[in-house]
N, C-alpha and C positions, 0 to 999 in steps of 0.2 A: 283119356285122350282129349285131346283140345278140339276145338267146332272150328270147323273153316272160318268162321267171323271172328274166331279169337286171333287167328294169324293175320296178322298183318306186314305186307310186304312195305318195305322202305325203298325207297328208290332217289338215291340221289342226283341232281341235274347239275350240271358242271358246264357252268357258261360263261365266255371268255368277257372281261370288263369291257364297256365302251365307253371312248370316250377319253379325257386327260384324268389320268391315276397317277400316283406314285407307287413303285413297287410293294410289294407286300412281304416285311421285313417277317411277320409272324408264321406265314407261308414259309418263308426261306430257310427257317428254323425247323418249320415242322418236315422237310426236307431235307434235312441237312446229313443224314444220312448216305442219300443219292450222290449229294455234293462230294463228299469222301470219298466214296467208291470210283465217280469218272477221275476224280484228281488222281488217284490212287491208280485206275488203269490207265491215264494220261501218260502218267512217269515211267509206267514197267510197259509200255509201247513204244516209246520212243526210246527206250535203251535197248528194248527185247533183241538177242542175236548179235549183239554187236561186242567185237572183242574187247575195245576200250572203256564200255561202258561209260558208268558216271564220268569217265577222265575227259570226255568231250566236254565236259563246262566247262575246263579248264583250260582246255588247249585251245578250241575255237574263239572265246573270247583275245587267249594268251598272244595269238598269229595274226589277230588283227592288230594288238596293241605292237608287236614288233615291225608291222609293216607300216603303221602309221607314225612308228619312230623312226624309221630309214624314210620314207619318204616325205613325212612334213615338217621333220625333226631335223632332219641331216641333210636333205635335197632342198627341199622349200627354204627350211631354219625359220619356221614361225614361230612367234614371238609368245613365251611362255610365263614372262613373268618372273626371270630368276628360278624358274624351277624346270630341273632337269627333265627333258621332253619325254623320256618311260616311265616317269612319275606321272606326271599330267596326264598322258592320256590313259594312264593306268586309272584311274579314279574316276574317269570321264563314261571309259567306255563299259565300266563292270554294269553300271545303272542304268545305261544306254542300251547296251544287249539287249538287257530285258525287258525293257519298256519296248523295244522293236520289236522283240519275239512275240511278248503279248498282244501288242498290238495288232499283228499278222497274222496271229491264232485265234485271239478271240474274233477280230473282225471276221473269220471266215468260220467259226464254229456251226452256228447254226447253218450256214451250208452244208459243211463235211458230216453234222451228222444228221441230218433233212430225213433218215428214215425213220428214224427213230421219233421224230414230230407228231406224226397222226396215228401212232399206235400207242401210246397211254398217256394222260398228262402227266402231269409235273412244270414246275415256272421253268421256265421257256428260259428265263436271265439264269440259268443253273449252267449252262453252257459258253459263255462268254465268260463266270466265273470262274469255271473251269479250269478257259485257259489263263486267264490270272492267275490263280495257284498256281497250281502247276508247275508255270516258270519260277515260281520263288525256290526251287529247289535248286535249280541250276545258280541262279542268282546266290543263296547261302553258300553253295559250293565255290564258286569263281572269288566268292570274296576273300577267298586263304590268297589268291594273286595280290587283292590291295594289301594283306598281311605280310605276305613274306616282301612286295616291293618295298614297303614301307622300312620293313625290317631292315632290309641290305640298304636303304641310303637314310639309314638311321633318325628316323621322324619318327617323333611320339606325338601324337596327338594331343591338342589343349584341352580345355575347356568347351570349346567349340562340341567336340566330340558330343557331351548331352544332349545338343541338337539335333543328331545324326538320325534317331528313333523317327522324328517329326520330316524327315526327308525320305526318310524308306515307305514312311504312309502317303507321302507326295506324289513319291516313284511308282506307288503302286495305282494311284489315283487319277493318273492321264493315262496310261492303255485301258483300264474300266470305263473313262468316262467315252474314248474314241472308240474302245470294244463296242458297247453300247452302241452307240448312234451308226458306226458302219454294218456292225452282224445285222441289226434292222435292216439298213438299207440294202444289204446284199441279198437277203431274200425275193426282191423286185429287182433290185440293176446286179447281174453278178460283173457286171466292169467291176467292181468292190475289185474283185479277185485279182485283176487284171492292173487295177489302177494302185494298190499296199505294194508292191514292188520298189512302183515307182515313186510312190510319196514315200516309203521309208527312206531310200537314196535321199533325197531331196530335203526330209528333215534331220539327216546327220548335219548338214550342209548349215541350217537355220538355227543351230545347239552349240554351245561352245566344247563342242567333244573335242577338236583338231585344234582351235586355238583358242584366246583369251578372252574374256569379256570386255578386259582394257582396251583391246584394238577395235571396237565399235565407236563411230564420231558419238560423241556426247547427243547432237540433237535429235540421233534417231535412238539413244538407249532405252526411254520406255517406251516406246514402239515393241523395241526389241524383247524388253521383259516381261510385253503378252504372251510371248510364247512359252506353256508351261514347262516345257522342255529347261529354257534358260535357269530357270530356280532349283529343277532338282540337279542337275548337272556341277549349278555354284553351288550350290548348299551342301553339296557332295565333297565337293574339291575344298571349300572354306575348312570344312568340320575334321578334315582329315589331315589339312596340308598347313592348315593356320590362318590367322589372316582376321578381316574383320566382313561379320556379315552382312552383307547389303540389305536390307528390308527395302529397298528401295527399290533392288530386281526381285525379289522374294516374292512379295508378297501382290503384287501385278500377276505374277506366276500363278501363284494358287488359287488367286480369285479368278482368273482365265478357267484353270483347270478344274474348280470347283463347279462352275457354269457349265462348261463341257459333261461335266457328271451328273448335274442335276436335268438338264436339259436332253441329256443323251439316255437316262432313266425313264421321265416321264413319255419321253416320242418310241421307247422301245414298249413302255406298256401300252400306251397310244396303239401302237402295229401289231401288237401281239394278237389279236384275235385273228390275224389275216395269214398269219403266219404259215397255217398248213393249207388253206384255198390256194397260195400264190405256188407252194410248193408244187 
């Protein structure tokens, strides 16, 4: 038998970072587990009981794109560029969806799931991830809408197409970077909750989802291509529909959104240790 002085108790102290950090990628890893499993029951919650199932990613995206071809298309007649207005906004709004949904989900995650905070750790960013994944499942789904449109008014994609990879990680990279910075801040203002409503309306409005890039005056266009919205939207519509690629909206876009990501990173580790006192 072993002498009480031969056991020795271990006791590990688990204390939140202070201070400006960047997240901890080897953490995320040893984690990643956890990360599978909420994605994983994200998906089978939000279809659970429902008769249509998976077929809501298809048809919700699909009922916007027919209402905003009868009424900006055929009522309005806004200006598309030569290309027929359920094509346009077919491509517009599949990467639009998502980026809003994540946006709306992640921003509110660490709300919605607040009880689960102060009963084990785990990085606190696994919940805003979350909701990123998550959406990409609706998003691979709604994409057979850009296939079969594409299909019936007979567009083959160019060259351009290779690009497309480098737009999907775009797409994915403004709801991360504003998941980020709002789930922080909604822990202390829940207007968060209150105010994603109304800032999603408001940046369909600021994205060329409805109409053209060419209809902006020339002197406010890179004003315009701060908004990382602008780049994945054209980068979207170039890669699919033809055409030539602006780097010149592009690339304004992702240094925007790259910023948003980095900065919305380190002020979510910043707050992390407060995370369950505010709760």
């Amino acid at each position: 038998m072993k002498n009480h002085q031969d056991i020795q108790e271990r006791t590990t102290i688990i204390r939140p970072a202070i201070g400006w950090h960047f997240l901890n990628i080897n953490e995320l890893i040893e984690y990643r587990d956890l990360l599978y499993f909420l994605i994983w029951r994200d998906i089978k919650v939000l279809y659970a009981q429902t008769i249509m199932g998976f077929s809501w990613a298809i048809l919700q995206p699909l009922i916007q794109i027919v209402l905003f071809t009868i009424i900006f298309g055929k009522v309005a007649n806004l200006p598309t560029d030569g290309v027929p207005y359920f094509l346009f906004s077919t491509v517009a709004i599949i990467p639009w969806t998502y980026m809003s949904t994540a946006m709306s989900d992640s921003s509110l995650s660490l709300v919605t799931n607040q009880t689960m905070l102060g009963k084990v750790y785990f990085p606190r960013v696994i919940y805003p991830l979350t909701s990123i994944f998550s959406k990409l499942l609706d998003f691979v789904i709604s994409v057979l809408i850009i296939v079969a449109v594409l299909a019936y008014y007979r567009i083959v994609p160019g060259m351009n197409l290779l690009y497309l990879p480098l737009f999907v990680v775009f797409m994915i990279i403004v709801p991360l970077g504003v998941g980020l910075w709002l789930s922080s801040l909604a822990i202390r203002f829940r207007d968060v909750k209150f105010a994603m409503q109304f800032v999603i309306r408001m940046l369909m409005y600021t994205a060329p989802v409805i109409y053209a890039v060419s209809s902006i005056p020339d002197e406010y266009k890179f004003i315009y291509s701060l908004n990382p919205l602008v780049g994945v939207i054209e980068g979207f519509r170039v890669c699919l529909l033809g055409g030539v690629l602006d780097w010149h909206f592009i690339i304004p876009s992702l240094i925007t959104a790259m910023v948003i990501l980095v900065t919305g990173a380190l002020y979510f580790k910043h707050t992390e240790h407060y995370f369950v006192d505010v709760i």
